[in-house]
N, CA and C of each residue as an Amber inpcrd file, in Angstrom:
protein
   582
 -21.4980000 104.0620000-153.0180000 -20.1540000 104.2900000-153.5430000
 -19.1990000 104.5710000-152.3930000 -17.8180000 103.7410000-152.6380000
 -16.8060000 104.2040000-151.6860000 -15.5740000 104.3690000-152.4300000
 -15.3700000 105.8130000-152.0110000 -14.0230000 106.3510000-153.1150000
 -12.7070000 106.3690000-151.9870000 -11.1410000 105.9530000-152.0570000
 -10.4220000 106.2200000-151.3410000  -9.2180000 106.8510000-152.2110000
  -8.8720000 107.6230000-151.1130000  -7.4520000 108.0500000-152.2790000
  -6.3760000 107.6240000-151.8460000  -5.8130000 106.8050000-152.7290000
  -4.0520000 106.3360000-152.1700000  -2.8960000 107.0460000-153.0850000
  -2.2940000 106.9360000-151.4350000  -1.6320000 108.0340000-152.4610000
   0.0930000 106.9730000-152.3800000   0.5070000 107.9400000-153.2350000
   2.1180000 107.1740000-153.9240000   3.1640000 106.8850000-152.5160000
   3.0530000 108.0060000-151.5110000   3.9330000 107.6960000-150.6390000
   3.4750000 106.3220000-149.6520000   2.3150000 106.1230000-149.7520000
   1.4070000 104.5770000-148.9160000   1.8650000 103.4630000-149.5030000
   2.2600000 103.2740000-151.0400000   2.3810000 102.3510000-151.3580000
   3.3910000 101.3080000-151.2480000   3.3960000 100.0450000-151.5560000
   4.1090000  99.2120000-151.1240000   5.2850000  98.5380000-152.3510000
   6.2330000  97.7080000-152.3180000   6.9010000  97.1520000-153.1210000
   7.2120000  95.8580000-152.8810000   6.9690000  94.9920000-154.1670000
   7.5710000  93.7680000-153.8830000   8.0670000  93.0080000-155.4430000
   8.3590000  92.0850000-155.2220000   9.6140000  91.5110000-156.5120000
   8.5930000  91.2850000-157.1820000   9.0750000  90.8060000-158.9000000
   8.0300000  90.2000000-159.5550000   8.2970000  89.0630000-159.3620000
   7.4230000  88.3760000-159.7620000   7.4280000  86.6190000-159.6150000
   8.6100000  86.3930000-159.9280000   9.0990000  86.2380000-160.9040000
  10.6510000  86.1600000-160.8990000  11.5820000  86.3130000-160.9130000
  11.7280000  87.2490000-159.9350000  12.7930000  87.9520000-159.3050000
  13.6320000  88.9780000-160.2140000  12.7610000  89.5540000-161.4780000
  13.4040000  90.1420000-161.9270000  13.4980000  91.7320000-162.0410000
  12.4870000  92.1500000-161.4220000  12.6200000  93.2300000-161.1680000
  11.4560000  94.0250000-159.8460000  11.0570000  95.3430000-159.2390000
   9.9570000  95.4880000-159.0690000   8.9780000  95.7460000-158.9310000
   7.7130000  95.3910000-158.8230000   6.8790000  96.0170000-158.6070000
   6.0140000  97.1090000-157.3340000   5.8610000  98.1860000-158.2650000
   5.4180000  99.1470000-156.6720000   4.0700000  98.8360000-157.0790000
   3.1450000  98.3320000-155.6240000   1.9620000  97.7080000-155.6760000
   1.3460000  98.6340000-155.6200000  -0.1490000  99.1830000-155.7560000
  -0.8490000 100.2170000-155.9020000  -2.1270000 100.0230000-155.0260000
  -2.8670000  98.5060000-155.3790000  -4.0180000  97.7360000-154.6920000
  -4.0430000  96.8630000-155.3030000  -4.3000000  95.9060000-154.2820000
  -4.7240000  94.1790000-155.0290000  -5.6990000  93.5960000-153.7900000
  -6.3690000  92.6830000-154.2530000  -6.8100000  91.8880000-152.9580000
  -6.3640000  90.5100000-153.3400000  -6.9790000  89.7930000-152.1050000
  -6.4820000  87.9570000-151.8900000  -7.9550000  87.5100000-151.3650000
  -7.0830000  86.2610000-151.3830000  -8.7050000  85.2350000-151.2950000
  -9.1740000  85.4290000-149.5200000  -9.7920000  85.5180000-149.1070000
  -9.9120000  85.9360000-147.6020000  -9.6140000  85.1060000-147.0180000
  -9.3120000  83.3120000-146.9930000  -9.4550000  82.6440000-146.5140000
  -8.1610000  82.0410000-146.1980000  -7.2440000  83.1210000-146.7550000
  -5.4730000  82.3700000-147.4630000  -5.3220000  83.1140000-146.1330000
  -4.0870000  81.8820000-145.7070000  -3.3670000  82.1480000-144.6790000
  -1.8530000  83.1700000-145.1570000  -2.0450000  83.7440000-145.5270000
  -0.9840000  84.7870000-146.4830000  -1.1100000  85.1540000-147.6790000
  -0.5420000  87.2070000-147.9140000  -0.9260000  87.3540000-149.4080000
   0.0810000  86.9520000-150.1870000  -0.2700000  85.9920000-150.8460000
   1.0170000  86.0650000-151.8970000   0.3580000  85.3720000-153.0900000
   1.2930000  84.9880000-154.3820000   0.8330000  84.9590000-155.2980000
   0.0950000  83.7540000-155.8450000  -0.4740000  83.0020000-154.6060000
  -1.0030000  81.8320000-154.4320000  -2.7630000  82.1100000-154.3860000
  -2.4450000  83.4060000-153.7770000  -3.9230000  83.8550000-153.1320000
  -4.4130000  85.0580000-153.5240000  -3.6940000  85.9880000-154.5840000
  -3.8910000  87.1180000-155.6190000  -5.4830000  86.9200000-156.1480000
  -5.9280000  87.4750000-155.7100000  -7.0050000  87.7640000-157.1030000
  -6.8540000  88.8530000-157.7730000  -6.3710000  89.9210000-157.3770000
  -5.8480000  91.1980000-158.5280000  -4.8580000  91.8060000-157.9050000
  -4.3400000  92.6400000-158.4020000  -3.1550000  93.5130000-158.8450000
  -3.3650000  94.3230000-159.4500000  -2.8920000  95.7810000-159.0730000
  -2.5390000  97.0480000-159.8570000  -1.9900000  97.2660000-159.1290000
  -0.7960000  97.7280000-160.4620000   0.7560000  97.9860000-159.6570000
   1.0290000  98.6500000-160.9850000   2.7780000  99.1180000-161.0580000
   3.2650000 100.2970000-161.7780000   4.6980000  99.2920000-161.5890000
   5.4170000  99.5640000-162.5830000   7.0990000  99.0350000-162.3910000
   7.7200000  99.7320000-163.8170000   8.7950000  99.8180000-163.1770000
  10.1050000  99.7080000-164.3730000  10.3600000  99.2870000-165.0460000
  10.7930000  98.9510000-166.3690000  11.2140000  98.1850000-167.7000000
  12.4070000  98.7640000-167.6040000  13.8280000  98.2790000-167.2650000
  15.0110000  98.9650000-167.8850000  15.9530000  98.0570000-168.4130000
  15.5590000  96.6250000-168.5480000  16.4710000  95.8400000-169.3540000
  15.3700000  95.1200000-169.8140000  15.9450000  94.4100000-171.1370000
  14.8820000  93.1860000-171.9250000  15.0030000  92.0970000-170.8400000
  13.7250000  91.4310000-170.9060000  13.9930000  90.1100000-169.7380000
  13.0710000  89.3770000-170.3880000  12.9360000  88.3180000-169.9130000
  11.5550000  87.2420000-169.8450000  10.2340000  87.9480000-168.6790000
   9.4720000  87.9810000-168.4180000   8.3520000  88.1930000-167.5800000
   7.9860000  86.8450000-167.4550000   7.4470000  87.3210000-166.0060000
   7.0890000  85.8580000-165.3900000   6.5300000  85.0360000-165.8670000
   5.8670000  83.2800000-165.4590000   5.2320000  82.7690000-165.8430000
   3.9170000  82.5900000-164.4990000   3.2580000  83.1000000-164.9230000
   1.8440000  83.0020000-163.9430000   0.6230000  82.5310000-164.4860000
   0.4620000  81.3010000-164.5760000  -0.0470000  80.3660000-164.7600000
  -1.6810000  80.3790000-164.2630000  -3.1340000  80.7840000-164.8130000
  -4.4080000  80.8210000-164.6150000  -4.5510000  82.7320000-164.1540000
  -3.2140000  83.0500000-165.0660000  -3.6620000  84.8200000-164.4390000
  -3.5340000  85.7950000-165.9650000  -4.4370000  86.4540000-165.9920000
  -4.8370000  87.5380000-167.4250000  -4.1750000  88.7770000-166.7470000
  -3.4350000  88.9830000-168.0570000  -2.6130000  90.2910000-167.2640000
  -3.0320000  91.5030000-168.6930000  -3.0490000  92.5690000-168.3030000
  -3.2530000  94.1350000-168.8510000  -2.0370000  94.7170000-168.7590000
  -1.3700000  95.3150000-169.8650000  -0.2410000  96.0580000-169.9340000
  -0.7050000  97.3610000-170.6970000  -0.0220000  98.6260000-169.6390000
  -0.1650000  99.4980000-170.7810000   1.1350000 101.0080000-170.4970000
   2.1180000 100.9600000-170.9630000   3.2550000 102.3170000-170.7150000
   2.8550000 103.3710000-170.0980000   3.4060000 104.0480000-169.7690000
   2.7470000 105.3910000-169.2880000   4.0720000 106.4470000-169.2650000
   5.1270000 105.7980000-169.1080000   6.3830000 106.8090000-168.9400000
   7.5300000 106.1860000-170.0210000   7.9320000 107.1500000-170.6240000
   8.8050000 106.6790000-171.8520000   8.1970000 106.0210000-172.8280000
   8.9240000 104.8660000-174.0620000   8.2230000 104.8000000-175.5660000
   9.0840000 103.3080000-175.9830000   8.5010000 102.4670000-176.6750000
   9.6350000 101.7880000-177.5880000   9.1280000 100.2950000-176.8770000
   8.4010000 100.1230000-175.6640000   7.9060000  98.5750000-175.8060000
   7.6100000  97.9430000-176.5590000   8.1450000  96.2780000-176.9470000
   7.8100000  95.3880000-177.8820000   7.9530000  93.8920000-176.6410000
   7.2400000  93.3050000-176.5500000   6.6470000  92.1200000-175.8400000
   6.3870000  91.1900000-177.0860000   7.4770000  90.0040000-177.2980000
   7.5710000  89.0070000-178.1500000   7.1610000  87.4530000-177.4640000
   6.3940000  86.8230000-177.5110000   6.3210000  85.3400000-177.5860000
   6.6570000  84.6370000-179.0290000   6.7000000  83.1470000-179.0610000
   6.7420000  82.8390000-179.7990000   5.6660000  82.7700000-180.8380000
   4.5480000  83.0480000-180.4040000   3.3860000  83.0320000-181.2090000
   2.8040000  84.3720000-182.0640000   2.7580000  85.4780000-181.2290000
   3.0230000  86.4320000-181.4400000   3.9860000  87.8820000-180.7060000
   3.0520000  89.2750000-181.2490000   4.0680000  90.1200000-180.8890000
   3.1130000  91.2620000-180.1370000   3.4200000  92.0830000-179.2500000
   2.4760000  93.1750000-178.0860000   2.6950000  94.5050000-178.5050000
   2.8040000  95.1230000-179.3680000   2.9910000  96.5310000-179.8940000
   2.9810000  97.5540000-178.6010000   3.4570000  98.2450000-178.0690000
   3.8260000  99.1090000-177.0180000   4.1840000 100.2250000-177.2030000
   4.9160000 100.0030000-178.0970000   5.8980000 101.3280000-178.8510000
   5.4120000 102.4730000-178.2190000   3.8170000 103.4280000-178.2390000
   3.3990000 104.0070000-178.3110000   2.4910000 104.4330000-176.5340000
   2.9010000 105.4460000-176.0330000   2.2340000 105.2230000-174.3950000
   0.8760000 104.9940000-174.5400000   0.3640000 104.8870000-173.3870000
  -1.4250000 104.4080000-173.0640000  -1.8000000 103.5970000-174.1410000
  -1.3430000 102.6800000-174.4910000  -1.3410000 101.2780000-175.6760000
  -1.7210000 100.3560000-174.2950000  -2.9950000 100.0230000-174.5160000
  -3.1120000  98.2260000-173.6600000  -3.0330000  97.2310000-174.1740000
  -2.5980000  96.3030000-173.5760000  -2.3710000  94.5700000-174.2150000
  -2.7840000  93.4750000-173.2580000  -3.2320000  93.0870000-173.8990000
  -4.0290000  91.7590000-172.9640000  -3.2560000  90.2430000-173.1000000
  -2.9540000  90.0550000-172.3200000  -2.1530000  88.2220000-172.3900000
  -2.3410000  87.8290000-171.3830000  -1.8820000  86.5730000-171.1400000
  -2.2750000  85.0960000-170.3440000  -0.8160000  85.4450000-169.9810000
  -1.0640000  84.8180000-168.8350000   0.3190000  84.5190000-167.4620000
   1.0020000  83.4110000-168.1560000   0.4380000  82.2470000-169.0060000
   1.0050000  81.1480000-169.3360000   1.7030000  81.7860000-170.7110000
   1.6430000  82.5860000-171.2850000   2.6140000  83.2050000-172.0060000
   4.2200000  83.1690000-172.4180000   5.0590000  82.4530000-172.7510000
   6.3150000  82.9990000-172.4540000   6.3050000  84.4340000-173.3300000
   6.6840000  84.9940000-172.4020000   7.2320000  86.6130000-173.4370000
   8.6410000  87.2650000-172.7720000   9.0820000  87.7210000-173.7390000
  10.7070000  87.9290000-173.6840000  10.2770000  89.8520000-173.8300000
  11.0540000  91.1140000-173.0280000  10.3230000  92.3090000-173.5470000
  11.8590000  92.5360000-174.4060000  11.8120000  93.6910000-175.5400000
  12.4350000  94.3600000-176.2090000  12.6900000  95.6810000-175.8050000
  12.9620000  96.7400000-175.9290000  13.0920000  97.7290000-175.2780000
  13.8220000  98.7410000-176.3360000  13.1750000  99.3050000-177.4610000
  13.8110000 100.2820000-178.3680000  14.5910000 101.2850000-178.6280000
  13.8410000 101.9510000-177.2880000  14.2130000 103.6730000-177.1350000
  14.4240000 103.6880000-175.5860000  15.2920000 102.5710000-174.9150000
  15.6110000 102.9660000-173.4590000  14.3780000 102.1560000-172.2360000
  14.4490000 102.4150000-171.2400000  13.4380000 101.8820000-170.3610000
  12.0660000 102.4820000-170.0700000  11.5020000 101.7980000-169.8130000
   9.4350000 102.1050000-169.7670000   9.3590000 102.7310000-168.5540000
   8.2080000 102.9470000-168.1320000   7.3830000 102.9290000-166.7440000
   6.4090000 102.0510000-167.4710000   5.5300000 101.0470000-166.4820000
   4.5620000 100.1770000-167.3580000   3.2540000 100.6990000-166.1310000
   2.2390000 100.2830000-166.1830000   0.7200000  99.9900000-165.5340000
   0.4260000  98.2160000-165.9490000   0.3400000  97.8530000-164.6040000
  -0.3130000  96.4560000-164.8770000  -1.4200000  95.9160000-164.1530000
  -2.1950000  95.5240000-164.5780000  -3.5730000  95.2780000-163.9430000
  -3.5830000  93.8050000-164.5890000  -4.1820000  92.5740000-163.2820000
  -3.5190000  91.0550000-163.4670000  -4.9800000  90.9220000-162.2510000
  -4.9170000  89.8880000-162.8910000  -6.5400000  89.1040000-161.9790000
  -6.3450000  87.4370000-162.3120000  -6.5550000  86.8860000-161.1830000
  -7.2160000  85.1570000-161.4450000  -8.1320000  84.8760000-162.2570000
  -7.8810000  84.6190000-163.2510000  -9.0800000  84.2570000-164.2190000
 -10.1220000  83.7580000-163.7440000 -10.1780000  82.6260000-163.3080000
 -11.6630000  82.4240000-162.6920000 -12.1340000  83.0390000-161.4390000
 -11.5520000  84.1560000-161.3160000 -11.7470000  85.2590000-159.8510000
 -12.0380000  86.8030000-160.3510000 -11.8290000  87.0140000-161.7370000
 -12.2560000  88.4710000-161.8950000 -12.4220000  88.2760000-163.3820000
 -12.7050000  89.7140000-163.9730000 -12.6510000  90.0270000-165.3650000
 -12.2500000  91.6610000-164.9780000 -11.0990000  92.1420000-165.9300000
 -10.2610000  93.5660000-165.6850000 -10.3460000  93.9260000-167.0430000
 -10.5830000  95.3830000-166.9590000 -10.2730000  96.2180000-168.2540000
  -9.0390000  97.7670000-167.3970000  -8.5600000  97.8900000-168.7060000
  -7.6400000  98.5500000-168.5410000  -7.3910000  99.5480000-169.5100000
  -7.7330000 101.0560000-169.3260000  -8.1160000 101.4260000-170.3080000
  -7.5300000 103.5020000-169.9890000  -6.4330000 104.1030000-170.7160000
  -6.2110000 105.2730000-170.9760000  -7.4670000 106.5480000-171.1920000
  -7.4960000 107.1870000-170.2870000  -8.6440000 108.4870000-170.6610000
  -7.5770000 109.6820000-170.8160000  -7.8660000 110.4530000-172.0160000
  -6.3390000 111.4010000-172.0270000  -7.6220000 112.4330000-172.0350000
  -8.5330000 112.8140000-172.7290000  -9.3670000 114.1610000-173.2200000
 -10.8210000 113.8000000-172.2510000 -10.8510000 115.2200000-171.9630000
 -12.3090000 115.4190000-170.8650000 -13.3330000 114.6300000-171.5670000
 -14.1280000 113.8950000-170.5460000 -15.1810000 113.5280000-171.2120000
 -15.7260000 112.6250000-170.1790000 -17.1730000 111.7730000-170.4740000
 -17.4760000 110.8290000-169.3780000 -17.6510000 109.4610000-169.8700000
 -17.7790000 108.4120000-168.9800000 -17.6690000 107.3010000-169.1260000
 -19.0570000 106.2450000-168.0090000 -19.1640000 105.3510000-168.0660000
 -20.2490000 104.9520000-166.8710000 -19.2410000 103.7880000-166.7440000
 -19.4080000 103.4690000-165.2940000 -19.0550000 102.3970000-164.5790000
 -19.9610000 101.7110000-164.0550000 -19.2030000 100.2890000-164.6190000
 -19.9470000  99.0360000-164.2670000 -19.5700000  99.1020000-162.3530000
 -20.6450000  98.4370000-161.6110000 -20.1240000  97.9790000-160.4280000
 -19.4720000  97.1390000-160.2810000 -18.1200000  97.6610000-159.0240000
 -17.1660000  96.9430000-159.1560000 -16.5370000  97.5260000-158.2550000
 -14.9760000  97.7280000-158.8640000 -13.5700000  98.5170000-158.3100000
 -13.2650000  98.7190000-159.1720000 -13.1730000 100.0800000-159.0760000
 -12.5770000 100.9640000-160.5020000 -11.1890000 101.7050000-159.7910000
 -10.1070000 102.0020000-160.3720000  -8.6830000 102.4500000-159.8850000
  -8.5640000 103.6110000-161.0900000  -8.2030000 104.7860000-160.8200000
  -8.5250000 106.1700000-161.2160000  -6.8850000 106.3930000-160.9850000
  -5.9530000 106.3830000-162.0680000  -4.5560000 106.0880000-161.0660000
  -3.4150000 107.7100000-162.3580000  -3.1420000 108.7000000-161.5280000
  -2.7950000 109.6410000-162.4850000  -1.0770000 109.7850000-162.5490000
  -0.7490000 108.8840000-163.7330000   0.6820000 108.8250000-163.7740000
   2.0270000 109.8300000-164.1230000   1.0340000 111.0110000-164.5610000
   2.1910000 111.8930000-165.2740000   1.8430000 113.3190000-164.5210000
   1.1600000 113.4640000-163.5770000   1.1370000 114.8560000-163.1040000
  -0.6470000 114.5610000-162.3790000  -0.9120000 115.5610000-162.0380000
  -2.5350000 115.8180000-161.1970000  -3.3060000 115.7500000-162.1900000
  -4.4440000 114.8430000-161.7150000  -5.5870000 114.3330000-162.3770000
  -7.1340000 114.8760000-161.3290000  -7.8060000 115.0890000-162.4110000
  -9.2110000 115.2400000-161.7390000 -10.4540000 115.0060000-161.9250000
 -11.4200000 114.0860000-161.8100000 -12.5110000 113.3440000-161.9180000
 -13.4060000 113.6800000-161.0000000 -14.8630000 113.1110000-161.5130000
 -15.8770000 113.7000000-160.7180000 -16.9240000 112.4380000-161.1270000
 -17.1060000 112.2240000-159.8310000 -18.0610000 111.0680000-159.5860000
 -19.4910000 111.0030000-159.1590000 -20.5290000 111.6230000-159.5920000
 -21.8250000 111.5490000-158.8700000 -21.2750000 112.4570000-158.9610000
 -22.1080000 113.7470000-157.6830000 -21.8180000 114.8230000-157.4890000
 -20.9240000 115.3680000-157.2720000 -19.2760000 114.5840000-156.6540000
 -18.7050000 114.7600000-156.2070000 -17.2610000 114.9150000-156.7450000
 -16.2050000 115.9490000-156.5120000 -15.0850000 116.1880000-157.6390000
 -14.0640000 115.6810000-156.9690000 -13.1200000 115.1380000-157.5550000
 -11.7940000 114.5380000-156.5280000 -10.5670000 114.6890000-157.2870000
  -9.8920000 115.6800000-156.8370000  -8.1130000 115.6410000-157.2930000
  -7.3870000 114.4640000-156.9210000  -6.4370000 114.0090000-158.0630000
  -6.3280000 112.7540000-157.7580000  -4.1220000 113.0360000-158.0410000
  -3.9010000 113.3230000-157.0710000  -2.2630000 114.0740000-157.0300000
  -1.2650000 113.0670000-157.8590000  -0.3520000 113.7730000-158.7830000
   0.5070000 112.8070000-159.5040000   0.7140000 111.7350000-158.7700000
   1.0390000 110.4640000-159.6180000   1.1060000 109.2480000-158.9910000
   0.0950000 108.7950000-158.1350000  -0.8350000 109.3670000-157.7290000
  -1.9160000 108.9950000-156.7810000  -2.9810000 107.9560000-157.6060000
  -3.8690000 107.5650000-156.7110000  -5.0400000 106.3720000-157.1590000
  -6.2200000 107.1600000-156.5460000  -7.3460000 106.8290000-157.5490000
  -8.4300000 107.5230000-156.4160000  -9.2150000 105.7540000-156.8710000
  -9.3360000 104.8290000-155.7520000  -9.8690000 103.6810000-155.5900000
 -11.5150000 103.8440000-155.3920000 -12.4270000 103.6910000-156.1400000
 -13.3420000 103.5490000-156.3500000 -14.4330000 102.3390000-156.3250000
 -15.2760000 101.8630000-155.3240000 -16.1410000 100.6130000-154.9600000
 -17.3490000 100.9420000-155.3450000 -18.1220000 100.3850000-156.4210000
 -19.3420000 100.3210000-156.7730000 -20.5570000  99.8420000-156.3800000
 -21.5790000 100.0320000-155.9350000 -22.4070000  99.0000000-155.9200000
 -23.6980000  98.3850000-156.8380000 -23.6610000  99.6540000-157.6880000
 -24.0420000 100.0830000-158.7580000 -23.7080000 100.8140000-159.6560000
 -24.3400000 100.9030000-160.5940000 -23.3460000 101.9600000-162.4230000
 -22.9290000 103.0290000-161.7570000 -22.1480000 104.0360000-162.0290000
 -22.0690000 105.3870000-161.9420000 -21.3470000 106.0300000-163.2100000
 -21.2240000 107.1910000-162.8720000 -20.6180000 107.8040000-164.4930000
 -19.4800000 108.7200000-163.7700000 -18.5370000 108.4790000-164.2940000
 -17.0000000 108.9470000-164.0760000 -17.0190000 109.9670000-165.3810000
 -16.7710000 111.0220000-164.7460000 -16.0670000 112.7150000-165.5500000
 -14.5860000 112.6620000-165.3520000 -14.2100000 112.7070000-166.5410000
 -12.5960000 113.0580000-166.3980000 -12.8010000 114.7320000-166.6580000
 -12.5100000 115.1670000-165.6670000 -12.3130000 117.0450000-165.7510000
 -10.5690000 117.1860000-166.4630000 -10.0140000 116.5580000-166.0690000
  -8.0970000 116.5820000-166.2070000  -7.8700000 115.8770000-166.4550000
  -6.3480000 115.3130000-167.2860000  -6.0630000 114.3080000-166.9560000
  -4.3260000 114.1410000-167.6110000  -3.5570000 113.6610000-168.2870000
  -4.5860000 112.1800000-168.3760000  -4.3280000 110.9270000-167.0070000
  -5.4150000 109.9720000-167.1360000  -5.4460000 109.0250000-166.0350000
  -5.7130000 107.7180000-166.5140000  -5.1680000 106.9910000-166.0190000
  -5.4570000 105.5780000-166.4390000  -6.3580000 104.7230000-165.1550000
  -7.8580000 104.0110000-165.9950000  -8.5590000 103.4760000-165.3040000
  -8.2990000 101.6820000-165.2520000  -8.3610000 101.7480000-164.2870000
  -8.1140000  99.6420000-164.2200000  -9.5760000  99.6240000-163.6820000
 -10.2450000  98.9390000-164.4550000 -11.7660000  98.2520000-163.9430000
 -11.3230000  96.7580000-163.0150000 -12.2520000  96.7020000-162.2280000
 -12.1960000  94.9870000-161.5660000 -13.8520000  94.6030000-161.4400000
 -13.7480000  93.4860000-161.6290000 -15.2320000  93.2660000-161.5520000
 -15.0720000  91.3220000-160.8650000 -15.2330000  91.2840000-159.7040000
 -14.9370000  89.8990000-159.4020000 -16.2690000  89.2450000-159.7750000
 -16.0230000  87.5380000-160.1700000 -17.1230000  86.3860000-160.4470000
 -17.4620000  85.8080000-159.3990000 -18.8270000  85.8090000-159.2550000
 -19.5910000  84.5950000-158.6290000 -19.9730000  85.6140000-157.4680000
């Protein structure tokens, strides 16, 4: 196991795909072989952004994206096919990059959590822990990320404060079992193919 803690002031920012608003990046990796990171060579993403006007969201084409609020209330994510219920914080939603979706915005602007992978490069879960309790982890990269104040988890033997806004980045090589002592925290699983 390799645990790192990143913290909020490390992190980085960059636009969303279409320029509409942005994203503060948290961790992602790229294909090793790409002569630059960009969204050519993404295999994941976890990042955090703003919602403060209705817009379209990008179109990212062969990428599964995870949505889930964390600050403020009233998300609604409309395509033409269907509709993303949000309303409610630590709500996840799962959609395709090839999506058109237009957001709504009820009760004012969000904070969102997004966790986004290359489909044929990962499989991501994305998933709210609010009440103490434990969980096992698949091997992988697990992101331990505490959005509303200090979070605290305990991994194997070992206990880790994880400071508002902070990530405690987690590398598997095998199962382990994650204790939420505090919280609440939102976990992004990664698990890359092949």
């Amino acid at each position: 196991m390799k645990a790192t803690l990143l913290k909020s002031e490390d992190y980085t920012r960059s636009p969303w795909k279409n320029g509409g608003g942005i994203f503060t990046d948290i961790a992602d990796a790229h294909r090793a072989d790409a002569p630059s990171k960009d969204w050519n060579s993404l295999l994941w993403r976890f990042a955090s952004t703003p919602i403060v006007a209705p817009g379209p969201f990008s179109y990212m084409p062969g990428i599964d994206r995870l949505q889930m609020v964390v600050g403020g209330r009233g998300l609604v994510l409309k395509s033409p096919t269907q509709e993303f219920d949000e309303r409610e914080p630590f709500t996840t939603v799962r959609f395709t990059g090839e999506l058109e979706i237009v957001t709504e915005l009820e009760a004012g602007p969000v904070e969102g959590v997004n966790l986004m992978a290359r489909r044929d490069a990962a499989e991501i879960d994305l998933l709210a822990l609010r009440e103490p309790g434990d969980r096992w982890l698949a091997a992988g990269t697990h992101l331990v990320y505490a959005p509303r104040g200090d979070g605290r988890v305990r991994l194997g033997d070992e206990d880790f404060a994880i400071p508002a806004k902070g990530t405690l980045k987690v590398e598997l090589t095998e199962p382990s079992q994650l204790v939420l002592v505090s919280g609440p925290v939102v976990l992004g699983s990664i698990r890359l193919l092949g």
